[in-house]
C-alpha positions in Angstrom: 108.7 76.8 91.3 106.6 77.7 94.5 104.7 80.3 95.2 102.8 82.5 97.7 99.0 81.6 97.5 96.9 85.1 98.2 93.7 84.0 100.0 90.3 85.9 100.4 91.3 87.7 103.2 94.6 89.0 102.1 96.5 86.6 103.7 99.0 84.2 101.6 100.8 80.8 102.5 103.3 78.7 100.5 101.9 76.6 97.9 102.4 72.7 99.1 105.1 71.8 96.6 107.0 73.0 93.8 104.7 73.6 90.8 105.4 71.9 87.5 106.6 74.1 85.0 103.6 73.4 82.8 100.4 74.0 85.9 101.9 77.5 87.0 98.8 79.7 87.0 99.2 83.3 86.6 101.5 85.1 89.1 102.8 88.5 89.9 106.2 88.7 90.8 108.2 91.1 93.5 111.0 93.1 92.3 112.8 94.1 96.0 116.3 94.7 97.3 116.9 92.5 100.4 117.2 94.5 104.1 119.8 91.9 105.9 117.9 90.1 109.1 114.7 91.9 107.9 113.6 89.9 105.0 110.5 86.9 105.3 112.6 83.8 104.4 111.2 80.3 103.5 112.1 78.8 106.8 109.8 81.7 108.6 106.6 80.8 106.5 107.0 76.8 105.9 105.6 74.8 108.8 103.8 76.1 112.0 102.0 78.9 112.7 104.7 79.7 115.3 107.0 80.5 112.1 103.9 82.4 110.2 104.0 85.0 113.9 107.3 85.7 113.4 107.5 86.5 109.9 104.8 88.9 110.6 107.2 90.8 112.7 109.9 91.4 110.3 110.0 94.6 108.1 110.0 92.1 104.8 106.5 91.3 105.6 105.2 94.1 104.4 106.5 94.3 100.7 105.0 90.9 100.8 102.0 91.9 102.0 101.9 94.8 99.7 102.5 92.7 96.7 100.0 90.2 97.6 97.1 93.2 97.5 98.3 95.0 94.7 98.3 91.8 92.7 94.5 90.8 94.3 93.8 93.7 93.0 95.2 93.2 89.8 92.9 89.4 89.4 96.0 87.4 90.8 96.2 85.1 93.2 99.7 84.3 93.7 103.3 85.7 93.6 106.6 84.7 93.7 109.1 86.5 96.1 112.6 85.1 96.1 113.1 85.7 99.6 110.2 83.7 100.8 109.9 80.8 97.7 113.3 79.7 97.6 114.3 77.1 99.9 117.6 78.5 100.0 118.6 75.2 102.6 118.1 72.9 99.5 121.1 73.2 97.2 119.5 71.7 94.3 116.2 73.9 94.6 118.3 77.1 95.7 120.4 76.2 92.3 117.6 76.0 89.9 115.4 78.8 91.3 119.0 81.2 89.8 119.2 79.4 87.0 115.4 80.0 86.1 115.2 83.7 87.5 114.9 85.1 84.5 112.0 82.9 82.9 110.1 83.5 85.9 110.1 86.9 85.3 109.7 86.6 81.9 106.6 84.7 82.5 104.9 86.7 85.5 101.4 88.6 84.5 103.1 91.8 86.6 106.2 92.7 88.3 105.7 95.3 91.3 108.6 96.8 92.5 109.2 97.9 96.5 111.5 100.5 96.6 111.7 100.6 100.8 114.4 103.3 100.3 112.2 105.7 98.8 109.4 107.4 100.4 106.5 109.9 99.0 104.7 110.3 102.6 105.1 114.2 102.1 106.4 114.0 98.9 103.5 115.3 96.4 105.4 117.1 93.7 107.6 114.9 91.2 110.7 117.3 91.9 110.4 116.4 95.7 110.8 112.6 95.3 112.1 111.6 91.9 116.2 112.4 93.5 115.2 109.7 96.4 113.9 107.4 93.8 116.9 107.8 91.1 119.2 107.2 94.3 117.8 104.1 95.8 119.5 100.9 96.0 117.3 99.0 93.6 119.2 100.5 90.7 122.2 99.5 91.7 121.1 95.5 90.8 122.8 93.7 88.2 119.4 93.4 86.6 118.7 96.7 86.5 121.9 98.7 87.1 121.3 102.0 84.9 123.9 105.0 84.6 124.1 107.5 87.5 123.1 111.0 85.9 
């Protein structure tokens, strides 16, 4: 498992290496629907600064960013996000991270959710935003797949 490491200042890096199953400290974990083309991937935040610029620029960087203060906030100070931990070029690694999916949200302190679908900017009043939020794509996930009412 490897995770995002949430520094001081609010900004976060990959941790060097895969951690052993037994030294993973406490984590939060991000709960998202993938925007194709838009989403931070591995490949953006491993290596050079060069890479860390231009995963800044994508629309994915800010669920990240937003799960990285919520969970500072909440005394963490690292997360997993399966679009950004995975090496998904390493079939081995890309192969276990499935197969462990569910521990690892079993075993996370929190689990935020980003629901980019849904917005409350005007939205005060339950009735205003609760049909956006029962429609967004998040349900629709095998994990999480509920009845349409």
């Amino acid at each position: 498992m490897r995770l995002l490491k949430c520094s001081s200042t609010g900004e976060f890096s990959l941790t060097d290496n895969r951690i052993d199953e037994e030294q993973i400290p406490p984590y939060a974990i991000l709960s998202h629907t993938w925007q194709h083309g838009k989403e931070v991937t591995f490949d953006d935040l491993a290596g050079s600064a060069v890479n860390g610029s231009k995963s800044k620029s994508k629309e994915g960087y800010d669920k990240i960013r937003f799960c990285v203060q919520q969970a500072q906030r909440d005394g963490l100070h690292h997360v997993w996000v399966d679009t950004c931990c995975i090496n998904k070029n390493d079939g081995t690694e890309l192969q276990h991270a499935i197969n462990s999916m569910f521990h690892w949200y079993r075993a996370a302190e929190q689990c935020y959710v980003y629901l980019w679908d849904v917005s409350t900017d005007d939205m005060c009043m339950v009735d205003e935003w609760e049909p956006a939020f029962r429609k967004s794509l998040w349900f629709t996930r095998g994990w999480v797949s509920f009845p349409r009412q």
